[in-house]
PAROMI-519098 format. One record per residue (C-alpha): residue in three letters; residue number from 1; z negated, y, x. Coordinates in Angstrom, 3 decimals. Last residue first. Example, Ala and Ser with C-alpha at 12.3 -4.5 7.8 and 13.67 -1.06 7.14 Angstrom:
<recs>
<code ser	pos 2	pz -7.140	py -1.060	px 13.670>;
<code ala	pos 1	pz -7.800	py -4.500	px 12.300>;
</recs>
This chain:
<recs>
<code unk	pos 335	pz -32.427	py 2.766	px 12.463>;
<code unk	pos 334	pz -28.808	py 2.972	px 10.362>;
<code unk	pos 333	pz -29.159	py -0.091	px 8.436>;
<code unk	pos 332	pz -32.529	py 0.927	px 7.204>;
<code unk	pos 331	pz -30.970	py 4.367	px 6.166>;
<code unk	pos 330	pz -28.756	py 1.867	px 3.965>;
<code unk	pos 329	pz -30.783	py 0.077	px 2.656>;
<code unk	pos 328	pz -33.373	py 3.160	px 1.579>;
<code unk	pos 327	pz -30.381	py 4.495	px -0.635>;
<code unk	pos 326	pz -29.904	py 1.427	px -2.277>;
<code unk	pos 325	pz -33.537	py 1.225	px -3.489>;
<code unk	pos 324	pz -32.600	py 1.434	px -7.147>;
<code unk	pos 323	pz -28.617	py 0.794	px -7.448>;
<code unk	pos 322	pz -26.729	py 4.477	px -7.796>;
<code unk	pos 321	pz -25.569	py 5.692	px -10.768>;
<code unk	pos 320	pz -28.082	py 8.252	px -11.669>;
<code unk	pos 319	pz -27.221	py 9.848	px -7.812>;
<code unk	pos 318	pz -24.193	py 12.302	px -9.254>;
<code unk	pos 317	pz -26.327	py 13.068	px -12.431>;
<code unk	pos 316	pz -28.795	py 14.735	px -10.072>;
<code unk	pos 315	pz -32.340	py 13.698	px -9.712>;
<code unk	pos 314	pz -31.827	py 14.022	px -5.643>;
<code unk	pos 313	pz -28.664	py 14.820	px -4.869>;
<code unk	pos 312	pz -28.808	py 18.806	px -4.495>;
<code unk	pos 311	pz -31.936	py 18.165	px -2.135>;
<code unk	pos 310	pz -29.623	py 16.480	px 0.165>;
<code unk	pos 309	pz -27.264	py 19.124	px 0.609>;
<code unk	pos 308	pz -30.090	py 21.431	px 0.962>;
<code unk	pos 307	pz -32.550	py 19.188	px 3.289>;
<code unk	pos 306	pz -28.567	py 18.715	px 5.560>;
<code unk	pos 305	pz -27.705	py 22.460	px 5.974>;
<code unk	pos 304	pz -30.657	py 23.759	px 6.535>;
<code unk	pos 303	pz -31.061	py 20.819	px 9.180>;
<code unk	pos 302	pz -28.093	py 21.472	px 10.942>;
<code unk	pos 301	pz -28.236	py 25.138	px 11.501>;
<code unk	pos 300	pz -24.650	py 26.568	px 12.512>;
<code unk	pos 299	pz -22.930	py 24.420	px 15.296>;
<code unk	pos 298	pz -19.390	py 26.420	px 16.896>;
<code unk	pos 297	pz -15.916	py 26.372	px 17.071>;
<code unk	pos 296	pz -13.736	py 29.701	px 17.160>;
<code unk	pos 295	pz -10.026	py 29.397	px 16.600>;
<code unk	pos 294	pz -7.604	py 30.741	px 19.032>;
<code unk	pos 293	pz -5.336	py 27.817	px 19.763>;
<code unk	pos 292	pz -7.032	py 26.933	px 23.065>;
<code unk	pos 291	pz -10.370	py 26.760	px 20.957>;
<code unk	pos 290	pz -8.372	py 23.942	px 19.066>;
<code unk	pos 289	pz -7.128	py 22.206	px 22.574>;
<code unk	pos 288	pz -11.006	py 22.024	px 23.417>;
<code unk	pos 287	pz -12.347	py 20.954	px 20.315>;
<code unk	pos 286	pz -9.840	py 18.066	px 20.589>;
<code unk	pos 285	pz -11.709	py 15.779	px 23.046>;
<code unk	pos 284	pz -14.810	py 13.956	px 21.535>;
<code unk	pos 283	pz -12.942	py 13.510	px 17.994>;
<code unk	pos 282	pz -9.480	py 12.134	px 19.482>;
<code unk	pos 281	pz -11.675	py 9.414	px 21.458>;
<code unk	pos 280	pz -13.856	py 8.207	px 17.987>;
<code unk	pos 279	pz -10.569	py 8.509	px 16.280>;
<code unk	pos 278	pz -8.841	py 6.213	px 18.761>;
<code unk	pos 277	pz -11.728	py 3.844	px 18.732>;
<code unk	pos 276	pz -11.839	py 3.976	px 14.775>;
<code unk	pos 275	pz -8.443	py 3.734	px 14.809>;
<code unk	pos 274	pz -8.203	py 0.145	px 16.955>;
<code unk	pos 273	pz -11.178	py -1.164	px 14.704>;
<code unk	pos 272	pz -9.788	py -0.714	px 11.705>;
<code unk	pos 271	pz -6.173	py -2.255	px 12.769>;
<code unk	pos 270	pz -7.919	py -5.198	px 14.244>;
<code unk	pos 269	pz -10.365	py -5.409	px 11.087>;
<code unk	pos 268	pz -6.941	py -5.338	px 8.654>;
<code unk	pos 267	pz -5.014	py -7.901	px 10.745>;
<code unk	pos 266	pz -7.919	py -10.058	px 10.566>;
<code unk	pos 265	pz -8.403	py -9.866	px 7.206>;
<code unk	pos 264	pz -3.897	py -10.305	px 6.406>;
<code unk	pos 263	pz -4.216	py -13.084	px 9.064>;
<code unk	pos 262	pz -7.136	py -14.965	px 7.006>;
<code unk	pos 261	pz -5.095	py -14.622	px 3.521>;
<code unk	pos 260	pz -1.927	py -15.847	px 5.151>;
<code unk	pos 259	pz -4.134	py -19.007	px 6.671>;
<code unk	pos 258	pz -5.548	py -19.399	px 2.771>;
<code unk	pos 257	pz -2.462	py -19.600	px 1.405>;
<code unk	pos 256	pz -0.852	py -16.043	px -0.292>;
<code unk	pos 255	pz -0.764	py -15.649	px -3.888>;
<code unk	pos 254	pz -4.450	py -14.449	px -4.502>;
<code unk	pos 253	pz -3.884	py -11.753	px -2.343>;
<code unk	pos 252	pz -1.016	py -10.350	px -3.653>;
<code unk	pos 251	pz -3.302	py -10.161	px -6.900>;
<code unk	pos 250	pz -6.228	py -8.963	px -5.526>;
<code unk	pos 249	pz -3.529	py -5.821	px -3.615>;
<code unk	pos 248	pz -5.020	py -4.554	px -1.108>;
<code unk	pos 247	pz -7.847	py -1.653	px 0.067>;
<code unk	pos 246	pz -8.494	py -0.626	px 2.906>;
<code unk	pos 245	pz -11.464	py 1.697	px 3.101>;
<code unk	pos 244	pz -11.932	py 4.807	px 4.256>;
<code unk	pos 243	pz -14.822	py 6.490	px 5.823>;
<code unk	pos 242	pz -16.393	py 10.242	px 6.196>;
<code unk	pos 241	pz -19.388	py 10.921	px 8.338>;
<code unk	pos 240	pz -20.045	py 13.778	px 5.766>;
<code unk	pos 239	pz -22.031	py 17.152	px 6.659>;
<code unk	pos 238	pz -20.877	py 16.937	px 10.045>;
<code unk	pos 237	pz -21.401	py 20.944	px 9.739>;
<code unk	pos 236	pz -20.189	py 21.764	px 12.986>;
<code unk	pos 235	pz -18.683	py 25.734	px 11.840>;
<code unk	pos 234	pz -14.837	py 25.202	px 12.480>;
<code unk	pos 233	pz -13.081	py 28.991	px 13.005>;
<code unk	pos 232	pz -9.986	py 31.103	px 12.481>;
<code unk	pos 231	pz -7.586	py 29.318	px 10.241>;
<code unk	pos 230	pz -4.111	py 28.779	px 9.629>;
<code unk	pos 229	pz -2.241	py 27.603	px 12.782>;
<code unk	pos 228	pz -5.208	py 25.610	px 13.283>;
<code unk	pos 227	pz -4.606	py 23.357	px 10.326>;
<code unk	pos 226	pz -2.182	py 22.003	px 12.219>;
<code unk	pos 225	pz -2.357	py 18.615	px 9.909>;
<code unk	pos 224	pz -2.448	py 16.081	px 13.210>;
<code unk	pos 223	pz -4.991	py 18.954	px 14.965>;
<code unk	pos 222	pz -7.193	py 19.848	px 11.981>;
<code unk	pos 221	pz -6.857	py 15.951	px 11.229>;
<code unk	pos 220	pz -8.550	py 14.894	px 14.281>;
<code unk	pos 219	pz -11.391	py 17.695	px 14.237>;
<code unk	pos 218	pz -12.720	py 16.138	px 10.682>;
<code unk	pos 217	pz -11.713	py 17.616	px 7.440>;
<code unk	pos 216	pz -13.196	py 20.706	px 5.320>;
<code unk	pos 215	pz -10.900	py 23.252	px 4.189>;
<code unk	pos 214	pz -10.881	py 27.508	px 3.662>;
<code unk	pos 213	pz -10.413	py 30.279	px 2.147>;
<code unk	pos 212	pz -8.053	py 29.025	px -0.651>;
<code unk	pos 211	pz -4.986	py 30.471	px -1.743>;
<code unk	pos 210	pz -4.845	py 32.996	px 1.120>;
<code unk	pos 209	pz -1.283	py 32.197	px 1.703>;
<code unk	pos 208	pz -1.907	py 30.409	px 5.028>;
<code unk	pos 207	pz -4.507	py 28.623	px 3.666>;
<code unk	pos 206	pz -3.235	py 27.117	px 0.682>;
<code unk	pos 205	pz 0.356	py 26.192	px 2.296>;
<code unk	pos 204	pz -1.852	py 24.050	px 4.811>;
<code unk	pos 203	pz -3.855	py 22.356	px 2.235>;
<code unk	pos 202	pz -0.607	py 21.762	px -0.323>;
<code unk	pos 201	pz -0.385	py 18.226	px 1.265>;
<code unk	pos 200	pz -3.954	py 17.655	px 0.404>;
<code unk	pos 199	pz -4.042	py 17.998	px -3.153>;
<code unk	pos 198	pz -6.062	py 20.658	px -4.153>;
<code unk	pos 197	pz -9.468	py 21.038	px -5.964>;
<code unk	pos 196	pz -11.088	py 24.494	px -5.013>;
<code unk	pos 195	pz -15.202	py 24.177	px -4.503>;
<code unk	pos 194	pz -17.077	py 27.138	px -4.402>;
<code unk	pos 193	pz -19.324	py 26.916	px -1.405>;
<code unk	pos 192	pz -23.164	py 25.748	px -0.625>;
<code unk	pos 191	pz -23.055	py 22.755	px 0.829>;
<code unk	pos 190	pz -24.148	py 20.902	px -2.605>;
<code unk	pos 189	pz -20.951	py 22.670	px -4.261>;
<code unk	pos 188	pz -18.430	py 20.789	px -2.036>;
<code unk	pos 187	pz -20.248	py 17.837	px -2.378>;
<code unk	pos 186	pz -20.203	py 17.523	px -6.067>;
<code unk	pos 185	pz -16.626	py 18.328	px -5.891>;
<code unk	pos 184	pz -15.890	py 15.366	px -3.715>;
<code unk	pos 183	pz -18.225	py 13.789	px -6.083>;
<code unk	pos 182	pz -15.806	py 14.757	px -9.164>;
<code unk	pos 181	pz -12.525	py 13.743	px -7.631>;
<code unk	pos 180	pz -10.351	py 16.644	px -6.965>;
<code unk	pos 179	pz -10.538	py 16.812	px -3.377>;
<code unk	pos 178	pz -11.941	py 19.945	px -1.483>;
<code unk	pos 177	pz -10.625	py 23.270	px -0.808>;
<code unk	pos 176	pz -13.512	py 25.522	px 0.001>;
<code unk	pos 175	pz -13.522	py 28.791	px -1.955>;
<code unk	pos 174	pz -16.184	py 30.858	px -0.235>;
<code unk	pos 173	pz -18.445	py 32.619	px -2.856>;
<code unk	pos 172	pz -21.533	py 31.081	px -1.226>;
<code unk	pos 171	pz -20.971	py 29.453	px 2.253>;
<code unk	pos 170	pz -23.095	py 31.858	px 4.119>;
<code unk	pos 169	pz -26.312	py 30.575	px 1.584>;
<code unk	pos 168	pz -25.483	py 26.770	px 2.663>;
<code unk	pos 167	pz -26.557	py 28.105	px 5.921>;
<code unk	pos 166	pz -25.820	py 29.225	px 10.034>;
<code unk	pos 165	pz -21.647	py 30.600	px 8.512>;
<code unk	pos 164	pz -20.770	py 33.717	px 10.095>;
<code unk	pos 163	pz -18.025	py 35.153	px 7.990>;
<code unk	pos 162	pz -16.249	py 38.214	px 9.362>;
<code unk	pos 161	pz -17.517	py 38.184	px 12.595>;
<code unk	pos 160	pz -16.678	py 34.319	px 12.750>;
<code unk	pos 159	pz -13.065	py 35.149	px 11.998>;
<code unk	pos 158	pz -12.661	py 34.012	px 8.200>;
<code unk	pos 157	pz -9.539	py 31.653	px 7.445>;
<code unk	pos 156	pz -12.470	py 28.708	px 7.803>;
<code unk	pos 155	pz -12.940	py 25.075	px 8.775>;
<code unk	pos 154	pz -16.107	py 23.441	px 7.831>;
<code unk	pos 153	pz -17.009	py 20.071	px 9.124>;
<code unk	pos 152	pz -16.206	py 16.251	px 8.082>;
<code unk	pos 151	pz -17.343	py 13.551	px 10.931>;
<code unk	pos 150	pz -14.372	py 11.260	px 11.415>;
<code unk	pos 149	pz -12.387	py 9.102	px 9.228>;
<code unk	pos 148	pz -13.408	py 5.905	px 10.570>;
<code unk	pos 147	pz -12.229	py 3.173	px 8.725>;
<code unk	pos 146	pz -13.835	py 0.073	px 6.689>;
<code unk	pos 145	pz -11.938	py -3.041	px 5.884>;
<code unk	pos 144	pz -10.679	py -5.537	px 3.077>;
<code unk	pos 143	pz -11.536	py -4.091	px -0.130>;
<code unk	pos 142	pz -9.625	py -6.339	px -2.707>;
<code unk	pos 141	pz -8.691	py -4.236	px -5.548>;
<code unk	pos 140	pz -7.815	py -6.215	px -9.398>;
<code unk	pos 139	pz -9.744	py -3.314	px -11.066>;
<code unk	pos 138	pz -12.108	py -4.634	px -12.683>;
<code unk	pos 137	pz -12.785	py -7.949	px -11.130>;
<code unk	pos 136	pz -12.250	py -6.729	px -7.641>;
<code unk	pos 135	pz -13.647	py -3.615	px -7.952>;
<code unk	pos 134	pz -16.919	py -5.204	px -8.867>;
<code unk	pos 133	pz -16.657	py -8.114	px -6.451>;
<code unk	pos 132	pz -16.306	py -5.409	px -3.564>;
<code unk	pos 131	pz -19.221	py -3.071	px -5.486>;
<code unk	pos 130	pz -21.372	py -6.643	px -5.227>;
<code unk	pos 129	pz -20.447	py -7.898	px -2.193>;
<code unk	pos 128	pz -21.736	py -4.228	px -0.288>;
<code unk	pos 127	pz -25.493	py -5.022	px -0.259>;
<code unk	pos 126	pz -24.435	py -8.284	px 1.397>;
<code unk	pos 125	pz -23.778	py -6.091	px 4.706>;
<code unk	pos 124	pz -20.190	py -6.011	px 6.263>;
<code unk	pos 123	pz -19.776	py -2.538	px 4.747>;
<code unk	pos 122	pz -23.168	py -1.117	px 5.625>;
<code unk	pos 121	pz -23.092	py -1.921	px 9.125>;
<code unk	pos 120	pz -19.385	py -0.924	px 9.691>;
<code unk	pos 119	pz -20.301	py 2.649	px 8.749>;
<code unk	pos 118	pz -23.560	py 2.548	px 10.822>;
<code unk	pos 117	pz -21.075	py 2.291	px 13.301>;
<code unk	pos 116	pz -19.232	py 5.183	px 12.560>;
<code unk	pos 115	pz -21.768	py 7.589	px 12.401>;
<code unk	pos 114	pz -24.872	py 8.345	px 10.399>;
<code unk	pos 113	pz -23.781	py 7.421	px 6.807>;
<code unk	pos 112	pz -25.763	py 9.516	px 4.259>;
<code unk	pos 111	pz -25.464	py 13.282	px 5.461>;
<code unk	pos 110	pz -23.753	py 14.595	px 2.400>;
<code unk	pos 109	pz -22.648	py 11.529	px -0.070>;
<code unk	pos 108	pz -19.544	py 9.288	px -0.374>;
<code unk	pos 107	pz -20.973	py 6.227	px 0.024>;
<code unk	pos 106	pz -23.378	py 6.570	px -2.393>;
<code unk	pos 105	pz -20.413	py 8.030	px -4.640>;
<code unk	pos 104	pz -19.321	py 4.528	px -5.252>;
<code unk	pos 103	pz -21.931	py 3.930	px -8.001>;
<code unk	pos 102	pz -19.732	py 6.467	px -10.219>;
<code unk	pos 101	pz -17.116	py 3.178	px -10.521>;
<code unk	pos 100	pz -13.342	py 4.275	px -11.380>;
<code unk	pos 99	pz -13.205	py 7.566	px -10.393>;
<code unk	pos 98	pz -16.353	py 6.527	px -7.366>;
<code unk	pos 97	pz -13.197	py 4.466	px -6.020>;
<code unk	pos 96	pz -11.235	py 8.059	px -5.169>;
<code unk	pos 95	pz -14.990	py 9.142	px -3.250>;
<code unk	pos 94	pz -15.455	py 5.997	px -1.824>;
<code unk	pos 93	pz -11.629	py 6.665	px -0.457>;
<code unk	pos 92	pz -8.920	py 4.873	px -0.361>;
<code unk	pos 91	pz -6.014	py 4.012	px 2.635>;
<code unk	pos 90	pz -3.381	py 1.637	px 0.480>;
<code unk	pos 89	pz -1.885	py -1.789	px -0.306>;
<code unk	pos 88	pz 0.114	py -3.182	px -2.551>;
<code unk	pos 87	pz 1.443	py -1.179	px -4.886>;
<code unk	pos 86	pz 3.337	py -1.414	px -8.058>;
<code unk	pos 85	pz 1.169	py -4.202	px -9.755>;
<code unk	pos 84	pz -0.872	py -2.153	px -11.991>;
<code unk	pos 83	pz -4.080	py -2.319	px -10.043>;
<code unk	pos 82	pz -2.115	py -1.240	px -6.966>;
<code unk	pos 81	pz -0.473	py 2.136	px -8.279>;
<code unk	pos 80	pz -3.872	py 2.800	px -10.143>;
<code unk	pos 79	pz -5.630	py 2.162	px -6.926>;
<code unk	pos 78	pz -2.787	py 5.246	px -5.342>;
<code unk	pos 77	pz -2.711	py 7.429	px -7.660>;
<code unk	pos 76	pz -5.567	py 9.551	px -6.058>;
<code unk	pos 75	pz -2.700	py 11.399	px -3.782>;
<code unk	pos 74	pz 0.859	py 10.391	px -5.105>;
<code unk	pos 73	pz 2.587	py 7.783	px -4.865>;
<code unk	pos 72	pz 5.291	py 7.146	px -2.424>;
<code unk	pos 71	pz 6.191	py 10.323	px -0.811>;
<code unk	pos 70	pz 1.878	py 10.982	px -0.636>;
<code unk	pos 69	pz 2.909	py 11.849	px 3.194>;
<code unk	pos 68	pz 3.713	py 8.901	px 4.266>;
<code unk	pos 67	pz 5.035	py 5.827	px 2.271>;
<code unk	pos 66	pz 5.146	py 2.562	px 4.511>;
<code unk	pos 65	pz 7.112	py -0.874	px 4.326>;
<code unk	pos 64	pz 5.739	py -3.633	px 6.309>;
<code unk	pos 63	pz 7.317	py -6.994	px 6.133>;
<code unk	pos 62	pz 5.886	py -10.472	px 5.658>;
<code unk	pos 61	pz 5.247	py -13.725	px 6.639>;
<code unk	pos 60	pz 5.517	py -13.309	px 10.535>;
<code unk	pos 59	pz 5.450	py -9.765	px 10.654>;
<code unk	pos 58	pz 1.420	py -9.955	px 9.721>;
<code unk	pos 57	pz -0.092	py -8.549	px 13.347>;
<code unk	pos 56	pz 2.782	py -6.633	px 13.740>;
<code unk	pos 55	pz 2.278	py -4.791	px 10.620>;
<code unk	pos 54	pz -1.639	py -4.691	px 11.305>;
<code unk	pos 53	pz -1.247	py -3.623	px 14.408>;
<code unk	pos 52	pz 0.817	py -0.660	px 15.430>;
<code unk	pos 51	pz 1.945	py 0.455	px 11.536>;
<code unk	pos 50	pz -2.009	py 0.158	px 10.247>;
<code unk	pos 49	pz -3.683	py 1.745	px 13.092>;
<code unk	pos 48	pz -0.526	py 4.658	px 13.368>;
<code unk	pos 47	pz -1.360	py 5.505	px 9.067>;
<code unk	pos 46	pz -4.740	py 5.739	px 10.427>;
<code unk	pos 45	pz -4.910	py 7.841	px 13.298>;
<code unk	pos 44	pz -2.214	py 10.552	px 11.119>;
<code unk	pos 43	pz 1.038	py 10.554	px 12.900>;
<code unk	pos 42	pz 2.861	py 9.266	px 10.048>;
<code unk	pos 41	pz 0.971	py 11.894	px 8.023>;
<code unk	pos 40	pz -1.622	py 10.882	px 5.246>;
<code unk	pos 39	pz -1.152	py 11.229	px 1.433>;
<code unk	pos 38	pz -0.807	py 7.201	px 1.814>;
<code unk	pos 37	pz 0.870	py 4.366	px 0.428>;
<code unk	pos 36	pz 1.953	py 1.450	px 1.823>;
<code unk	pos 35	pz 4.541	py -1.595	px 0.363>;
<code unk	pos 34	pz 3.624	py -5.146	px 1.507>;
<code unk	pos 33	pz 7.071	py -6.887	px 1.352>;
<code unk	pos 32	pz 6.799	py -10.700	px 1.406>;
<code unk	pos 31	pz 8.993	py -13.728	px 2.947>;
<code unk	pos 30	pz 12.100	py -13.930	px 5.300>;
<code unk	pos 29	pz 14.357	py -14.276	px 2.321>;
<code unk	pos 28	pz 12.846	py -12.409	px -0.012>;
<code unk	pos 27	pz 9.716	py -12.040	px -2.844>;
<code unk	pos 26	pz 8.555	py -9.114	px -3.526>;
<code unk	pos 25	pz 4.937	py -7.886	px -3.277>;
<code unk	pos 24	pz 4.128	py -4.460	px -4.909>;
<code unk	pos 23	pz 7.373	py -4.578	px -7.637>;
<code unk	pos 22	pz 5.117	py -6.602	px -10.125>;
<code unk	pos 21	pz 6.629	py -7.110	px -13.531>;
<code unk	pos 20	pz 4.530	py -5.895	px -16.223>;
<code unk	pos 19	pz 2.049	py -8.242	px -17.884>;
<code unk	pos 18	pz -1.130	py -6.183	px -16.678>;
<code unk	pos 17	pz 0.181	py -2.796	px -17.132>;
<code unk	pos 16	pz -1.928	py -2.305	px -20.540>;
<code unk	pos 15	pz -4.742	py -3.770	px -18.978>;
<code unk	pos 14	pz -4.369	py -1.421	px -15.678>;
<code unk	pos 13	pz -3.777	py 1.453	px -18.127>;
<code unk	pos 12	pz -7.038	py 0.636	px -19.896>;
<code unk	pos 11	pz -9.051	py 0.374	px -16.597>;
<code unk	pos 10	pz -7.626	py 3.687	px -15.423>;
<code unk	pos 9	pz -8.666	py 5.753	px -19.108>;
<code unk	pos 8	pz -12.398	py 4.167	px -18.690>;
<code unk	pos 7	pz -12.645	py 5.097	px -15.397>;
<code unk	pos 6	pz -11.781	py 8.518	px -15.591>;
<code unk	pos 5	pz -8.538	py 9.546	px -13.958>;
<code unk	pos 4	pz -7.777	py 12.608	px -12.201>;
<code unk	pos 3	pz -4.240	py 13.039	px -10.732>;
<code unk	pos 2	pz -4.498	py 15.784	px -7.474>;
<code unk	pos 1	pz -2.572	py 18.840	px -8.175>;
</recs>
């Protein structure tokens, strides 16, 4: 299962780790070791961004040491891992940072970020310096880029005849696995399903035993994940445009000269950029190959989908976190 920890709990262990001896940068002959952690597959668009160019891109002070397949630390561990001084670097979530600060689960909201551009817009605007400070100070977590994850949809064991999802009310009684974090949760219940937390290397097991009835994760990780093999049909939801953020090490940071420092932020746009074009390609040309694989893909009603999921928000305890007149920013951003 995925580890849960409230904020409160996580800052404490960071203070109680803070004089331990940190195994996330180590010192050697030729320089630094950044050590990577990720429940994502070797092959997954993101863990390839980071290996293809930001390890090359940073080879000249240090070396690149990757854990797939949450083999290093497992899912949602991850910050903890880093804030402690055991990790440096890792692929997050809004929705793993909103564990740690609730105000985080802006980003991670139905229907909120538009596409992946509007993603970069937000992150490199001055509305953002204040959660990076914020997770900085607190948690000793530099956020250094933004990635495209892809647009989320629902992904079914149900052939279409069986389960014909058009509205939130055709999701009802469905148990959709979803992350353990609370707004992943959130979510899950604001489209209309039962939301099953699960870690997301026991996804593909869950399906194909019936566990759970179904997943929700952008066309590009159906295909990495073969998620295919196990299901019957994607309804188009798009209900999240979801992102990822890079997020290193304060303290590795800290100890590196300036020109280091400036490598390591190019190194980490480069390798953002480079997956968000591959993800961007991946997206536009695997519904074909998935069809090929027998499962049925189709767009159910949009805009029930997104005045419900958005309705669910509004005066909820998930949005009583969020920065008066945040919300409007960021639509801004996207016009």
């Amino acid at each position: 299962m995925i580890t849960k920890l409230t904020r409160r709990a996580a800052l404490a262990s960071v203070a109680a780790f803070g004089l331990a001896t940190s195994i996330a940068t180590t010192a050697s002959a030729d320089g630094m070791t950044f050590t990577m952690a990720t429940s994502g597959s070797e092959t997954d668009q993101r863990s390839v961004a980071l290996a293809d160019v930001f390890a090359p891109m940073v080879a000249g002070f240090a070396d690149y040491k990757p854990g797939y397949n949450g083999t290093m630390f497992a899912q949602g561990a991850e910050l903890e891992a880093i804030a402690r001084g055991n990790l440096t670097m890792s692929i997050t979530s809004a929705q793993e940072l909103a564990q740690f600060f609730p105000e985080f689960s802006i980003f991670a909201t139905g229907y909120v970020h538009q596409d992946a551009a509007h993603q970069v817009r937000v992150f490199n605007d001055p509305l953002m310096d204040p959660f990076k400070a914020k997770v900085e100070d607190e948690l000793g977590v530099k956020l250094l880029s933004v990635m495209y994850l892809g647009k989320r949809h629902v992904n079914l064991r149900f052939t279409r005849e069986e389960k014909d999802i058009q509205t939130p009310a055709d999701l009802a009684g469905v148990n959709l696995r979803m992350p353990g974090t609370d707004a992943w949760q959130f979510l899950g219940k604001a489209l209309g399903a039962s939301p099953t937390p699960l870690a997301f290397t026991e996804v593909y097991t869950a399906l194909s035993t019936g566990a759970v009835d179904g997943q929700d994760n952008p066309l590009p990780t159906v295909v990495d994940k073969k998620f295919y093999e196990v299901t019957k049909q994607i309804a188009l939801t798009s209900h999240l445009v979801d992102l990822n953020y890079i997020a290193f090490s304060k303290e590795t940071w800290d100890a590196m000269s300036p020109d280091q420092q400036l490598i390591v932020q190019r190194a980490a746009d480069a390798a953002a950029a480079y997956g968000r074009l591959k993800q961007l390609d991946q997206e536009n040309n695997l519904a074909e190959f998935i069809r090929s694989q027998g499962v049925e893909i189709y767009t159910p009603d949009l805009a029930a989908f997104r005045d419900h999921v958005q309705s669910q928000y509004v005066g909820s305890e998930a949005a009583a976190s969020w920065p008066e007149g945040l919300l409007e920013r960021i639509n801004e951003l996207g016009n």
